[in-house]
C-alpha positions, 0 to 999 in steps of 0.5 A: 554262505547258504548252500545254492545248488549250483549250475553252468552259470553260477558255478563260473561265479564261484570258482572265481573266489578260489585261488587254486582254480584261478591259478590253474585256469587263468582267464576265468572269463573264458571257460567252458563248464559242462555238467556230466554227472550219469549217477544216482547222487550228484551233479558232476561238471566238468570245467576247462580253459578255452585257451588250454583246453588240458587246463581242466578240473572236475567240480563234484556238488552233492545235493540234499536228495538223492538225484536218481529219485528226487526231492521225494528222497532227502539225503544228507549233502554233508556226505560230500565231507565223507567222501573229501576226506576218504579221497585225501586219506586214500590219496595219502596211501595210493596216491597213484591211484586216487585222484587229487584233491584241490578244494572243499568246500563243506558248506557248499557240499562241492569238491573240486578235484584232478581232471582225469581227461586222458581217462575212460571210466572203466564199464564204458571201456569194458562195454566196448571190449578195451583191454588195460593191460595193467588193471589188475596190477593196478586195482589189487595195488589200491585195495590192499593198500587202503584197506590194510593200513585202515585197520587195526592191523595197521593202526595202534587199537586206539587210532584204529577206533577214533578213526572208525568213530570219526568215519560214521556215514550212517544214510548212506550205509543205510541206503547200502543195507536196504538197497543192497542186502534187504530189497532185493531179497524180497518183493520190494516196492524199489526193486525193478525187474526187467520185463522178459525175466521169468517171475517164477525165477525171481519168485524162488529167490524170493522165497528161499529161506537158506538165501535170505539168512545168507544176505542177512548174514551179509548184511550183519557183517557189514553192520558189525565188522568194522575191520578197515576204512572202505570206498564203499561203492567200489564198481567198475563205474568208480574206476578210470583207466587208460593203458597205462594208469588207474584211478580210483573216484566217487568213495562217498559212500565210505565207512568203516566195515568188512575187509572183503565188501569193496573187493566183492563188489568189485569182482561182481561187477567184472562178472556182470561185465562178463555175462553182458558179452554174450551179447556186447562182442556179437554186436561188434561182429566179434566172438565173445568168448576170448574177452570173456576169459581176459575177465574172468582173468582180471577178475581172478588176478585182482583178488589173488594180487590183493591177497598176496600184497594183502598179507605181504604188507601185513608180515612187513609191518610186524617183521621189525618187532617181536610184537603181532597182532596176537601178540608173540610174533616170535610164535612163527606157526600161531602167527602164520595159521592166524593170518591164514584164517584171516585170509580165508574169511575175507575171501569168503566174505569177498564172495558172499558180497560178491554175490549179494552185489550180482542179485541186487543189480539184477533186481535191485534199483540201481542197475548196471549199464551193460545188461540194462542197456541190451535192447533186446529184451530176451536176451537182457534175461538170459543174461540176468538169469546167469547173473542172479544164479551165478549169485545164489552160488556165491552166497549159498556155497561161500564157506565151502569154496577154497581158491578163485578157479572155483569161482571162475568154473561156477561163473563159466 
């Protein structure tokens, strides 16, 4: 069948010729299907029974251009097989957090997946200043699961470079090393900057030569450290949660690169969710400073408990043999000082990305809702200003900082 671009009407159609939506749906002439997607890529819909309205999937098509821009920008739509079978081998390991997999169709570039319907994505409750008591526990859980058992820490060296060979997603790592490393570096035609945002402090940044070599730094690294599977577009707008669960969605962009870039992007977006209370709590009629710390507390929390379950998944997997990674694994002292030096360099990678993520959803293209929605225009840019400096620090100051409190002073 030739790829069609599906809509409200013709999808109904199409859902009728899989077994696993019938059955689950029933009368497929009575559904309602509404199309939902807010990114930049796809169309998203969701589908439902109106007899049992709990009887609901999500369809995810991916189009052969990048929906934000337009036709003007072709995109590959086979990068819905990237992400379809990243959610099954995420699903695999943290099935808990991922949602499930129910049909794909890699003709049609569509995945239909678990309705996460009793579920908030995660910026929108952050804008409205929810709290998720097990967010941490839940989000570290997901990073040092997928990202260990991706890499060659986990595989045998032979697993470990078929799967990377076999996960190459090349336009949309390109879009990651322009939009995210490159672009907003300099003064670049994509770049948009808000109207009250000093040009003089977008200027400096441009013409910094020790930032550049930084983001430059970065972008090799994710060019070239091809250490485990990654989700690849980890924000707090890939993430639905309620009081009581976490999921993790939308891993298109998945690619094999550097331990610390999901992590980073990760906490960059709690730090842009952070800085947008000065003005979302006043709002609510609410003092902005105790959310602000729940944060930084989050954000905090997430690394500490990726890197402690990080490392303690990395003893167990070694603890039955005599073998390690660096060989003797009776060789206790060299073993523990190697696994300490790794743990320093993903934190600082970690914050490097960290913090080309700040700057680039700053100047960059795509923005984050909670600042680029703040009506008022001045306060929108003292926001920014904290966001691209909070950035800077990151990046610059990334070798020499040792645990996450200096990170939560600078961000403070």
């Amino acid at each position: 069948m030739d790829f069609k671009t599906l809509n409200t009407s013709t999808l109904a159609n199409y859902l009728r010729t899989v077994p696993s939506v019938t059955a689950l749906l029933g009368d497929m002439d009575a559904l309602d299907i509404v199309e939902v997607g807010d990114g930049n890529l796809n169309y998203v819909y969701f589908v439902s029974s109106r007899a049992n309205p709990r009887d609901s999937l999500v369809v995810k098509q991916a189009l052969p251009y990048m929906r934000l821009v337009g036709e003007s920008w072709p995109l590959t739509r086979h990068r819905s097989d990237r992400e379809a079978h990243a959610l099954r081998q995420f699903g695999a390991l943290c099935p808990q957090h991922v949602p499930q997999v129910l049909h794909f169709d890699s003709e049609q570039s569509l995945i239909i997946m678990q309705r996460l319907s009793d579920h908030l994505i995660l910026r929108k409750g952050l804008i409205q200043g929810l709290r998720y008591p097990k967010l941490a526990e839940h989000l570290s859980t997901y990073l040092a699961q997928t990202l260990f058992h991706g890499s060659d820490l986990f595989l045998s060296a032979a697993a470990k470079k078929q799967a990377a060979a076999a996960t190459t997603n090349s336009e949309l790592s390109k879009i990651t090393e322009d939009l995210v490393f490159t672009c907003p570096f300099e003064d670049h035609a994509s770049n948009a900057y808000s109207p009250a945002l000093p040009r003089t402090e977008i200027e400096r940044l441009h013409n910094n030569p020790a930032l550049r070599v930084a983001a430059a730094q970065m972008k090799w690294a994710f060019m070239n450290q091809t250490e485990t599977l990654l989700h690849g577009d980890l924000h707090t707008g890939s993430v639905m949660v309620n009081q009581t669960d976490t999921y993790v969605i939308d891993p298109e962009f998945a690619c094999y690169g550097p331990f610390g870039f999901d992590v980073g992007l990760l906490l960059a977006n709690f730090f842009t969710a952070y800085y947008a209370q000065d003005w979302q709590r006043p709002q609510a009629g609410e003092d902005p400073a105790p959310y602000q710390d729940w944060l930084l507390a989050q954000a905090s929390s997430i690394w500490c408990g990726f890197s402690d379950k990080f490392l303690a998944l990395w003893v167990a997997h070694e603890a039955p043999t005599t073998q390690s990674f660096m060989g003797d694994a009776r060789d206790a002292d060299s073993l523990a000082r190697f696994r300490t030096s790794v743990m320093r360099q993903i934190f600082s990678d970690t914050l490097g990305f960290a913090g080309c993520e700040l700057i680039r959803r700053t100047l960059g293209l795509a923005k984050v809702a909670e600042v680029a929605s703040i009506p008022d225009t001045q306060a929108r840019a003292a926001i920014e200003l904290r966001c691209l400096r909070l950035g800077e620090a990151l990046l610059l100051q990334r070798h020499h900082i040792i645990d996450m409190n200096q990170v939560l002073d600078l961000a403070r």
